[in-house]
N, C-alpha and C positions, 0 to 999 in steps of 0.2 A: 616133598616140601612145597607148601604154596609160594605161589608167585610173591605173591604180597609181605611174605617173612623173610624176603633175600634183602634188605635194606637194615635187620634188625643184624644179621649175620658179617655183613660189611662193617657196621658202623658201632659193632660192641653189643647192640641189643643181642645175644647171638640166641641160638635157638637154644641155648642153655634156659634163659628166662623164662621161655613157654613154658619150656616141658621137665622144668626140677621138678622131681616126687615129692610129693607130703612125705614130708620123714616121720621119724616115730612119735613125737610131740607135738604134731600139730595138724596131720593127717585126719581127714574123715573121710569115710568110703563107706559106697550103697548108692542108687540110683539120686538122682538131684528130687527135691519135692520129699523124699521120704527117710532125708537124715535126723537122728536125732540128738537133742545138744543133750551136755556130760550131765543135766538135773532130771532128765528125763532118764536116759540110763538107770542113775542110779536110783530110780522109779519114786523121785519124787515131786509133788503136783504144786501149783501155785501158791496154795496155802502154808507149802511150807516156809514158805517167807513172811514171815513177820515186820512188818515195817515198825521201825522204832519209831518209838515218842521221846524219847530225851533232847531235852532241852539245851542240848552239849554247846550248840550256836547262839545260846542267847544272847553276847553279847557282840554278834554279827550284824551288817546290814542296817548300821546306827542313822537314824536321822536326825533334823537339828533338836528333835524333842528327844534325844535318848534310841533306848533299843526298841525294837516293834516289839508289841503284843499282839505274837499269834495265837488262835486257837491250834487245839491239839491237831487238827486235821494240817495245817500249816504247816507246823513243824515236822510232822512226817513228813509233809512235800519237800519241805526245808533239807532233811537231813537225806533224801533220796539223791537231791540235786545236787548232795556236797560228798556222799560217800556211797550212794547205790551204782555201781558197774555193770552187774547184766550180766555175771560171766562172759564182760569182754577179753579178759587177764590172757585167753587163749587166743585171740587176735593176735593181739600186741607179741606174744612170744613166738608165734608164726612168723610174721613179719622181723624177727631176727634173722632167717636164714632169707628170707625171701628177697630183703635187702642188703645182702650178702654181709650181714656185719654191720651195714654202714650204723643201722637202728639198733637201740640197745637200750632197753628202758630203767634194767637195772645198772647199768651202768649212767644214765642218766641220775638216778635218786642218788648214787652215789657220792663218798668224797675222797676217794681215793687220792693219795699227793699227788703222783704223775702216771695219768695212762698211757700204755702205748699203743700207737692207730696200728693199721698195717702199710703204712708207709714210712715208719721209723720214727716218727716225729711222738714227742710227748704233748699230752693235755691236761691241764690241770684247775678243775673247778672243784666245789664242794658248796656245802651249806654258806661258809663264811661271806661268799661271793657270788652266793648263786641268781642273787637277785639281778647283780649289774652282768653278767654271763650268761644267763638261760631266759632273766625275765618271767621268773616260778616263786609264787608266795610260798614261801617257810612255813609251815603250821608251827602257834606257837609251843612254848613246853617243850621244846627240844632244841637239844644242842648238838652240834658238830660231833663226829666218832674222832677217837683218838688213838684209835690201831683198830687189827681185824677184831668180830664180832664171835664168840666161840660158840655162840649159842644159835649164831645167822651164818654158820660154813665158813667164816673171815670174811665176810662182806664188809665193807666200810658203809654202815647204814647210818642216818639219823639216831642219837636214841632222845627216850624220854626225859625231861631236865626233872629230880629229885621235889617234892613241894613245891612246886612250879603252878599247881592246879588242887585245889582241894576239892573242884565236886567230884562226883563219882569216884571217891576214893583216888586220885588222883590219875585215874584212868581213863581210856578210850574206851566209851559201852559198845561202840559198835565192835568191837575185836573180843567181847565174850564169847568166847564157843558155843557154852551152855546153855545162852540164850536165845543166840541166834547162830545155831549150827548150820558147817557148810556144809559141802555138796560133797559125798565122803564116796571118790571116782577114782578108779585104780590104785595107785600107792597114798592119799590120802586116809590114815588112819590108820600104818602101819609103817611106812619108813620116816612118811611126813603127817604133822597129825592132819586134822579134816579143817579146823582151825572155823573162822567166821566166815557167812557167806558175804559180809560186809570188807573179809578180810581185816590186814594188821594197816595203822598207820603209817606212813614213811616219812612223817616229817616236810612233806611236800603237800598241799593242799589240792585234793581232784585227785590223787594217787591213791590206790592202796596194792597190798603186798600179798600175795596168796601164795601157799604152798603150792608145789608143781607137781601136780599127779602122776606125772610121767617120772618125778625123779624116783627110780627104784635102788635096789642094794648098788649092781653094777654103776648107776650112775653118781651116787654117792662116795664109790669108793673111785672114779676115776675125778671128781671134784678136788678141782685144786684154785682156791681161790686168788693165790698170789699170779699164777699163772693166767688165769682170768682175766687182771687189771693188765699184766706187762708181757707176754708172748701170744703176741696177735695169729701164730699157725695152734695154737691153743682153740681158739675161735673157729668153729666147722660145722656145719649146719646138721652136723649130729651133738651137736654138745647140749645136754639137757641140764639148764639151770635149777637150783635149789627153790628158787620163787619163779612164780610171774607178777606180773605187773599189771594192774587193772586201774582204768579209767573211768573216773564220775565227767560228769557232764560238763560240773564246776570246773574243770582242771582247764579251760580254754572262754571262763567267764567269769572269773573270780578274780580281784585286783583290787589296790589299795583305797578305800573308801575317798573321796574326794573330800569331805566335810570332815575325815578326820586322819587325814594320811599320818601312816609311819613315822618317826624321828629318823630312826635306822630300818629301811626296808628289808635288810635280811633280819632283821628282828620284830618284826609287828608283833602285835597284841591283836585278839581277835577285834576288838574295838573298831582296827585299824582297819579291817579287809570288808570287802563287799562280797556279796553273792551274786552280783550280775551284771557289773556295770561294764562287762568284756576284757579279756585277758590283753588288753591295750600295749602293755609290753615284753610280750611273750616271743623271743627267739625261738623263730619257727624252723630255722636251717639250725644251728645249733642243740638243737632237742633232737629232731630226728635225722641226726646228721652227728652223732657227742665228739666224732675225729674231729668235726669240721674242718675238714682237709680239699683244701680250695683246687689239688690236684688231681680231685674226683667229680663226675661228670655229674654226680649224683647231689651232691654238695651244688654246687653248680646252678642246677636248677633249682634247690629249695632257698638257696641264697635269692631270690626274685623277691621272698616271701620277707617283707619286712617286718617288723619286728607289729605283733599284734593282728597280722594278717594269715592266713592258711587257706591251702585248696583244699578244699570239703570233699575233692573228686580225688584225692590223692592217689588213694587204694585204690578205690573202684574207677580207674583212669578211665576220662573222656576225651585222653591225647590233646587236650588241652591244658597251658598250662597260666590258669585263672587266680591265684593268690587275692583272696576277699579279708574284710577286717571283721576280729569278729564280734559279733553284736553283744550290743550293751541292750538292757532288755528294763525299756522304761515304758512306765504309765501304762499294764499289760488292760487294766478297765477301761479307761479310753481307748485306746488301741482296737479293742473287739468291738466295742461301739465301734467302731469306725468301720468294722467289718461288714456291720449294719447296712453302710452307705455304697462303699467302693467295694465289696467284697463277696458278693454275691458268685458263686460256680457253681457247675453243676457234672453228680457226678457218674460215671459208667464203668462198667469191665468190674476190675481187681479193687479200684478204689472206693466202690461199694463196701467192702467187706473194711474200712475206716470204724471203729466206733466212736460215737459223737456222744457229749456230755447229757445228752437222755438216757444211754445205756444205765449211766449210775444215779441210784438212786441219790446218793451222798454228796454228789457234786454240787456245789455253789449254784441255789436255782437263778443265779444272773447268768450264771453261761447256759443255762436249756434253752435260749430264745434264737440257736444260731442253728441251726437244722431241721431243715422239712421234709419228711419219707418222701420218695425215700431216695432221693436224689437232689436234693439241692444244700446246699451250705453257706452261709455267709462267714468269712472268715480274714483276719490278715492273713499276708504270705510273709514266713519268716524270711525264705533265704533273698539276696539281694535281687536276684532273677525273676522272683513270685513264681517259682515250681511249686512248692510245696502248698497246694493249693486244697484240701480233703479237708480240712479242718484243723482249729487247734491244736486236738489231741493227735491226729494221725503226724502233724508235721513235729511234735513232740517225740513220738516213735519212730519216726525215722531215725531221727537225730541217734538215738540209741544204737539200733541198727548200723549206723555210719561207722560208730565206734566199736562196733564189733558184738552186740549180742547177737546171738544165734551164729554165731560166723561158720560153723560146722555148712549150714547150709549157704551163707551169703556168700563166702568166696567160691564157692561152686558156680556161682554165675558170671564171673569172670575173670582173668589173671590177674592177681592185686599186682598193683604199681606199673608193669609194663605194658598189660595188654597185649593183644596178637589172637587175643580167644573172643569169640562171639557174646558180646555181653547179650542175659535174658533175664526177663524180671524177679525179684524176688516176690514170691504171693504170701499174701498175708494170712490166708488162709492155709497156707502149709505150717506159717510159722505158729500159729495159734494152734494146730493139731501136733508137732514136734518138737516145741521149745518150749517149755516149762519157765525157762525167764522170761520168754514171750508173754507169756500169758499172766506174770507177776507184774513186771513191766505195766502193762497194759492195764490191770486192776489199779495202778497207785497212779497213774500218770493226772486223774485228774485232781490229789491232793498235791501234785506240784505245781498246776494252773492255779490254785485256791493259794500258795504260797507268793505266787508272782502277784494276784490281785493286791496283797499285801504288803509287798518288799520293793516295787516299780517308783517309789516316787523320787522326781526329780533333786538331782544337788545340786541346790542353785550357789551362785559366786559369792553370794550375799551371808549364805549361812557357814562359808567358809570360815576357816582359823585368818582373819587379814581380811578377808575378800573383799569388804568393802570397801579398803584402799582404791582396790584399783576398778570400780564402778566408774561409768559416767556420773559427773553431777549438772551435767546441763542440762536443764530442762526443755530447751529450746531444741537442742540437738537431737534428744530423744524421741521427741514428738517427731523430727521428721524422719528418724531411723525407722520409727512405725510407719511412717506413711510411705516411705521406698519399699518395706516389707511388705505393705499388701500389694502395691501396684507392681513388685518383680515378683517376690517369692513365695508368697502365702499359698497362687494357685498350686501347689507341687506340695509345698510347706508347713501347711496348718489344717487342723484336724477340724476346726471351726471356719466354715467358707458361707456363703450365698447357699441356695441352693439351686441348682440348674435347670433347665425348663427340659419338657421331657423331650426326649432324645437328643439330650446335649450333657448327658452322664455315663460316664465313661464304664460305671459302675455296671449299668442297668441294659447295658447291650455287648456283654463281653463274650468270645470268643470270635467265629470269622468275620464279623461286623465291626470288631473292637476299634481297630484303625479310622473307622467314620466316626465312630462318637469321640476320638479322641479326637478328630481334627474340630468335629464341632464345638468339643469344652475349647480346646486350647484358643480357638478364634475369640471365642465367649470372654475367656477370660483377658483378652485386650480392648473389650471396650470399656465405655464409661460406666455403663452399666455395672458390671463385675466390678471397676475397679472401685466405685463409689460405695458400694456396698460392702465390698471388701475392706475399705478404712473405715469403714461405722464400725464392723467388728472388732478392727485392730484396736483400735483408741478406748476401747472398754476397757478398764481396770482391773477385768477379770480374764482379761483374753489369755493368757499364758495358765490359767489355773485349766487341770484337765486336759490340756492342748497336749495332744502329740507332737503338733509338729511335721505332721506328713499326711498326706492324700493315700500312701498306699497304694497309686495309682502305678499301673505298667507304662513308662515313659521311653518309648522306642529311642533307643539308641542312637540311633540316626538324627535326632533333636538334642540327645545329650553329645553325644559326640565323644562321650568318657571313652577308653579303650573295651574293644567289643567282646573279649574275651570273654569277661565275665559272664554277660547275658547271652552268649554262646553255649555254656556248657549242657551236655546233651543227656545227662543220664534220665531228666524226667521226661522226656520225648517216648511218646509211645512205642512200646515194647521193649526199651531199655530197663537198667536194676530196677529205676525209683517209679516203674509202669505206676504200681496202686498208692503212688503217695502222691500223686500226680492227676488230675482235673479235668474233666473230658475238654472244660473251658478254655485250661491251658494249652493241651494237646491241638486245639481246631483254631490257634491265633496266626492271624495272617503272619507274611513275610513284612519286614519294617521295610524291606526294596533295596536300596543298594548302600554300602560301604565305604566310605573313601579311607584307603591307609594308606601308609609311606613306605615307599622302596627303602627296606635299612641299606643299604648301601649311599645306593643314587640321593634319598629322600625326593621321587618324585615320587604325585598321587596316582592313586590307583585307585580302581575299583572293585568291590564283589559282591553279589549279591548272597542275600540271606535267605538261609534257607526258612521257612514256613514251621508251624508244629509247636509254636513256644516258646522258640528263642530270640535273641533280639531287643527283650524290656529289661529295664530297671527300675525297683520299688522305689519313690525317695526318700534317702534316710532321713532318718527323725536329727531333729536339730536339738530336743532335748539334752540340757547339759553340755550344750555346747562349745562352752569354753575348758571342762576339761576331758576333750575325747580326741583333740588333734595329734597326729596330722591326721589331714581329710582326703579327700575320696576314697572308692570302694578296693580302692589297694595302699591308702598310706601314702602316696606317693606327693602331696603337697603338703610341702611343711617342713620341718627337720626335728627329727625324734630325738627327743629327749628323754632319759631315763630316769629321772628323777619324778615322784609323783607329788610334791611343794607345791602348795599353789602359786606361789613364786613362779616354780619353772611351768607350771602348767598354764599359765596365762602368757607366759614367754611365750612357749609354743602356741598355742591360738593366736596371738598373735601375728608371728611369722604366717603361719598357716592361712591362716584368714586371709591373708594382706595377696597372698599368693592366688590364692582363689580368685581376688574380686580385681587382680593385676597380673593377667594369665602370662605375660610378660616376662614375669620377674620368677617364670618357674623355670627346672631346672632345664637345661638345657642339654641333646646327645654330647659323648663322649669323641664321636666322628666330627672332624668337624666339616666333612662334607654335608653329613646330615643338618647339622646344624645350621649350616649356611643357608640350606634350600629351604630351610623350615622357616629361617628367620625368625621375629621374632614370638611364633607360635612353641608352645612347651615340643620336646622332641626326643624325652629322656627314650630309650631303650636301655632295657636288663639286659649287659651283653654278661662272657664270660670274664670274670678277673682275673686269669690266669690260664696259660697253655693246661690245658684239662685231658682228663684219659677215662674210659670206662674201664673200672678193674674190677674184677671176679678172680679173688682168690682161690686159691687151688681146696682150702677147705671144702668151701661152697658149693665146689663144681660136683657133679656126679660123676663117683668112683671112676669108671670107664673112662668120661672124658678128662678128670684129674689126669691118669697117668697116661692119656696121650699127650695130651697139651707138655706136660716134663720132658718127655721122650720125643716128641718131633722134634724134627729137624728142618722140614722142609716147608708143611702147609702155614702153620701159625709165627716161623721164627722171628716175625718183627713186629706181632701183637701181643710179646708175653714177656714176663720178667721173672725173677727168682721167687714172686709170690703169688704171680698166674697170671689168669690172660690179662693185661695190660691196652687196651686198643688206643691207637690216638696216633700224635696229639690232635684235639679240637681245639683251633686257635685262640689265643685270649684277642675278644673284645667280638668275639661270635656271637649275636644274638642270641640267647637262651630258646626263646621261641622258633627259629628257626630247628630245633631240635625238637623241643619239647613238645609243639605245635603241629608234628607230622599228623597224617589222616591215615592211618592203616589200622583202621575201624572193621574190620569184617561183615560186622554186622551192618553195617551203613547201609543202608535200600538206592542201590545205583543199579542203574540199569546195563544190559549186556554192554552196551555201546561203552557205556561211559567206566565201565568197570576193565574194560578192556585198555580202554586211555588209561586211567590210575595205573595198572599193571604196567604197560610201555613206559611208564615215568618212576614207577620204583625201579625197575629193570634200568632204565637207563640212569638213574642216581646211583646206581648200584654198582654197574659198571664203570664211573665215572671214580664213587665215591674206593672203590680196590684201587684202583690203581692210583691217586692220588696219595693212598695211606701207605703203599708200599714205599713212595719216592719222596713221602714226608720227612723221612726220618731224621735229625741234622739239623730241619731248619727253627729258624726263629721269628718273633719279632713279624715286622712289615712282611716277609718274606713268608713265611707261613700261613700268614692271611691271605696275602696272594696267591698260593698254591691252592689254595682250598675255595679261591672264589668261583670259580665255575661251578658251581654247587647251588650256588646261592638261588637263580633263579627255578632252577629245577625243583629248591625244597620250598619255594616260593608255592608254588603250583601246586604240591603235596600238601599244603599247611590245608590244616581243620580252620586257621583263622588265624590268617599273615598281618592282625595291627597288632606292633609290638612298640609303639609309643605308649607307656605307661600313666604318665603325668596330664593326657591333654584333657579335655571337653569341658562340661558343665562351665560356659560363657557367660551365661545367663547375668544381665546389669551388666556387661561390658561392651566394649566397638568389636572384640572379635565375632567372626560371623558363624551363625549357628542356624539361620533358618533366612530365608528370603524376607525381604523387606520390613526386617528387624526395625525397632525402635530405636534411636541412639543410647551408647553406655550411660551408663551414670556420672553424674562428674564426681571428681575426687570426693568432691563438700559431701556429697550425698551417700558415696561407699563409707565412708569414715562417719557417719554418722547412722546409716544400716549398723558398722559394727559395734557402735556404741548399746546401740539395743540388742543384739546378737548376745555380749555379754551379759545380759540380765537373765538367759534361758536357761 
């Protein structure tokens, strides 16, 4: 056993998590680089996917004029982005055993009355409630089930409501068999039929429902669906369900249209729902967590994940634990203009083999202008970091990838969720020679760029149901809302600025240089110069028309001061998963230099420096639609979420939200209140735990051999297991999340002998530390088990990948908190409150 896996074996990661088999449903074997996914198998080539044309969405994605008029090529992009999956359906049923249970997607789409967890405890969601519970748009045309389904094995699924829909015969086209036949792989087409490769609907939008190829006679007849919902030793990582569950893109970007929300949100009308303004209220621990059983370690840490936010590294863990919001996807034609300016990378290695919108003939000739051979790209960067740096299209396919196409070979490259195994890239070029969805994929991807040119424009407050109740009408006011917007925000904030004099663009010298031209823009943009010219543009009539809203520029961390997590994570860093989705530009960007975070205990400052290669920037989100996308920053964390989508309650929340922002003051404050104290009046939230928490791996889960020792000891495990298996704990409530989740036993990390040696002495010594503590835990409670367990602290301190777990703090910007050396004074009140006067017109 390596040194570096004795901390996963103390503290419940046990060497179980490395080393579970691929079981029989989810298993691929054969060298890494030369697996093949189930459409190649069943030896069929990209053509065999036929991309629909129906117009099934027509009345989605409504603006104030009505429904968009796409062309045909549109609505393929349309209908890929709302029901094409990728053969990811086989990820998603992996990660049932993988997360020992906790994950369960059909049991997610379900509405069973009452599940039972493997803690004894009942849950009870369904359709009727699933909106204020899960935060998951209802597709409409369906209703709630009303017993088992005989036709679905007794699943309690959505079904279709009767003349509910009269086009296409009151059906879903993409679940024709006939016309768009699946992927017909092992028991498809004889226990279960072959069905669509688009799959069946489930009544959930971004979901669809695929036959399970693995389920054969033996597993059909050991299927017992009532046992399913309510006898959790039923649940074992041999249990092969009747479906799987596959994900569109939409299922984490789709949300109630702003200009014409729901009456009743578990009942919308497509009218009602958008294509991409971001899954804003999506229960990210509650979905992939359906027990959410706040007694599991696992729950725990997805619980960080506010509601509209998710770690995109989840699966493919960077031991860090970064929960980002996720994007609303406005003005995609400005936006690439903009790519023009600040977007410029250039590319090497694997990220070569990216295709860029000259590959296709058909693609929109306004995006051919962003690629030069055969190495350069002008481009936005989608993710909040700016990794995804290759182009449009290649950070488009990622995205795919993320959610599981090709996964036969992606989880090959590292141990989804735990980690302990060497992450290595995934090459594009193996996936275009052995993934037939790959290469489907990849053909359609730029009719869904031609659907965003299309579907991106702004919802403004104005063209709301009400909105312009609650507008400023002072004219006075607004005028100098503009003029505090150029002189604080615009540099960061608007797509329309000055232009900069040469090498004073931050654009135009990026990679190991990048840090000089940003000190040069940001100096620039404090004088009179920038700022005079910056309010000629604001005060034009037309300034918000076309305006993104963001610079797209990489803004070190260390100027934002936001929580560093997020611009921490590592997987686009040379030779990790996302090596070829990832920018020689990106890869060769200096260190931002040092850190400062807070002792969670003590809350004194500290310091660390950053490591180099990438990490370190934040994009600036776009302010488009700004009044209904709160709460804000890059994890939700200012503001208080509301789950109603009323423009009522959503100007509520911008409100609160806003006020919080621009009176960093008045945010939330640690639950310690020793932290609190030291922080004063600086924000100081830390995600700790809610409850005394246990890592459990039921006895299903576990591998045979180790099941019936862990039963039958007596001696090595007897006070880390229970009547349902290993049990390890407890982890104090009011533990830092991060302090767990946060550890650095990375393998793959490039540490030298020296220092690799130190890490080792420090798991080893947490290790020893962290046995004997959990032996002599047992009993206590409360203050008293916090106590027991604090000597730990500093040790996992030292261990952390990236020890700031204040959530709530940074972006000062227009206030007296201090964010940069001989800052300008705040804003006064008069002049916040009349910035958000114009805020709400975006």
């Amino acid at each position: 056993m390596r040194l570096d896996l004795r901390w996963y074996l103390v503290a419940g990661l046990t060497a179980v998590l490395l080393t579970l088999p691929a079981c029989t449903n989810g298993g691929a074997s054969g060298p890494v680089g030369e697996i093949k996914d189930e459409a190649l198998i069943a030896g069929l080539g990209a053509d065999h996917f036929k991309f629909a044309d129906e117009d099934f969405f027509h009345d989605m994605d409504q603006t104030r004029n009505g429904p968009l008029q796409l062309t045909r090529n549109q609505v393929i992009g349309r209908n890929m982005w709302l029901v094409w999956t990728g053969g990811n359906d086989r990820l998603w049923d992996v990660l049932n055993w993988k997360s020992f249970g906790t994950f369960d997607l059909l049991k997610t789409i379900s509405s069973y009355p009452q599940l039972k967890t493997f803690s004894g405890k009942t849950v009870s969601f369904g359709r009727h409630n699933r909106w204020e519970y899960l935060g998951l748009v209802n597709e409409p045309c369906f209703e709630e089930p009303k017993g088992p389904d005989p036709d679905r094995f007794g699943l309690w699924l959505d079904q279709r409501t009767p003349n509910c829909d009269s086009r296409f015969d009151g059906k879903d086209p993409f679940a024709d068999e006939a016309k768009y036949p699946g992927v017909k792989f092992l028991h498809r087409g004889d226990v279960m039929p072959v069905g669509s490769f688009y799959g069946y609907p489930t009544g959930i939008v971004g979901l669809r429902l695929f036959p399970n190829p693995y389920f054969d006679a033996a597993a059909k007849a050991k299927w017992d669906a009532k046992r399913y919902y309510e006898d959790p030793t039923y649940l074992t990582k041999d249990l092969v369900r009747p479906y799987r569950v596959g994900m569109a893109c939409a299922f984490c970007h789709v949300g109630p249209n702003p200009l014409k929300p729901p009456a009743d949100p578990n009942n919308p009308k497509w009218e009602n729902i958008s294509s991409n303004v971001g899954a804003q209220y999506f229960w990210f621990d509650r979905i992939f967590s359906w027990a959410a059983d706040d007694s599991v370690l696992i729950y725990q840490v997805l619980h960080t994940y506010r509601p509209g936010a998710l770690d995109t590294s989840l699966v493919s863990t960077d031991y860090i634990d970064n929960p980002r919001t996720m994007n609303a996807i406005y003005y995609l034609g400005p936006r690439v203009e903009l790519g023009k300016r600040w977007g410029h990378e250039t590319l090497a290695g694997g990220g070569l083999n990216n295709k860029q919108f000259n590959d296709f003939p058909a693609a929109p000739p306004a995006l051919n202008v962003f690629y030069e051979p055969p190495a350069n790209v002008w481009n936005p960067r989608v993710l909040k970091d700016g990794a995804d740096s290759v182009g449009v299209l290649g950070a488009l396919n990622r995205v795919y990838l993320n959610i599981g196409l090709y996964s036969e070979e992606w989880l090959r490259h590292f141990n989804a969720l735990f980690g302990g195994q060497k992450t290595t890239p995934i090459q594009i070029a193996e996936a275009r020679k052995n993934s037939t969805f790959w290469n489907a994929t990849e053909a359609w991807t730029p009719a869904m760029a031609d659907f965003f040119l299309n579907s991106t424009e702004p919802h403004h407050l104005a063209d709301a149901p009400g909105g312009a109740t609650f507008l400023p009408t002072d004219q006075a006011q607004l005028t100098r809302g503009k003029i505090v917007f150029a002189e604080t925000c615009a540099r960061c904030h608007s797509s329309k600025a000055p232009t900069p004099a040469p090498g004073v663009d931050p654009g135009g010298c990026s990679g190991p240089d990048y840090l000089k031209c940003w000190e040069k823009y940001w100096a620039w943009t404090k004088t009179d110069d920038f700022k005079s010219r910056m309010r000629e543009i604001v005060l034009q009539p037309d300034f918000l028309d076309g305006n993104y809203l963001s610079t797209e520029l990489r803004v070190p961390v260390t100027l934002l001061q936001t929580n560093a997590c997020s611009p921490f994570a590592s997987n686009a860093v040379g030779g990790s998963i996302w090596d070829n989705f990832s920018s020689q530009t990106y890869k060769s960007l200096p260190s931002v230099g040092n850190i400062t975070y807070y002792h969670p205990v003590t809350g004194e400052a500290k310091q660390f420096t950053a490591p180099a290669g990438g990490r370190g920037y934040t994009r600036p989100a776009s302010l488009v639609s700004l009044w209904s996308t709160s709460p804000f920053l890059l994890n939700n964390t200012v503001g208080t979420f509301n789950p109603s989508p009323a423009v009522v309650d959503r100007v509520k929340s911008f409100n609160i939200a806003i006020h919080q922002m621009l009176w960093p003051e008045t945010r939330e404050k640690d639950s310690d209140p020793t932290v609190a104290q030291k922080l004063g009046p600086l924000p100081s939230r830390i995600d700790r735990t809610t409850a005394d928490s246990y890592v459990s791996i039921p006895y299903g889960f576990q591998p045979d051999a180790l099941a019936d020792f862990v039963k039958f000891d007596q001696v090595f495990l007897r006070t880390v297991k229970d009547s349902n298996g290993l049990k390890i704990g407890p982890i104090p409530k009011g533990t830092p999340v991060g302090l767990l989740a946060n550890l650095d036993l990375d393998p793959g990390e490039r540490l030298s002998l020296k220092d690799r040696i130190k890490r080792d002495a420090l798991i080893l010594k947490l290790a020893t530390l962290a046995k004997v503590d959990l032996k002599t835990a047992q009993g206590l409670e409360g203050d008293q088990l916090r106590q027991h367990f604090a000597n730990l602290t500093d040790t996992l301190l030292q261990l952390s990948k990236c020890p700031d777990f204040i959530v709530n703090r940074g972006h000062y910007f227009g206030t007296d908190f201090k964010y940069e050396e001989n800052q300008a004074p705040g804003l006064s009140d008069r002049d916040k409150e009349a910035l958000i006067a114009f805020l709400m017109t975006f």
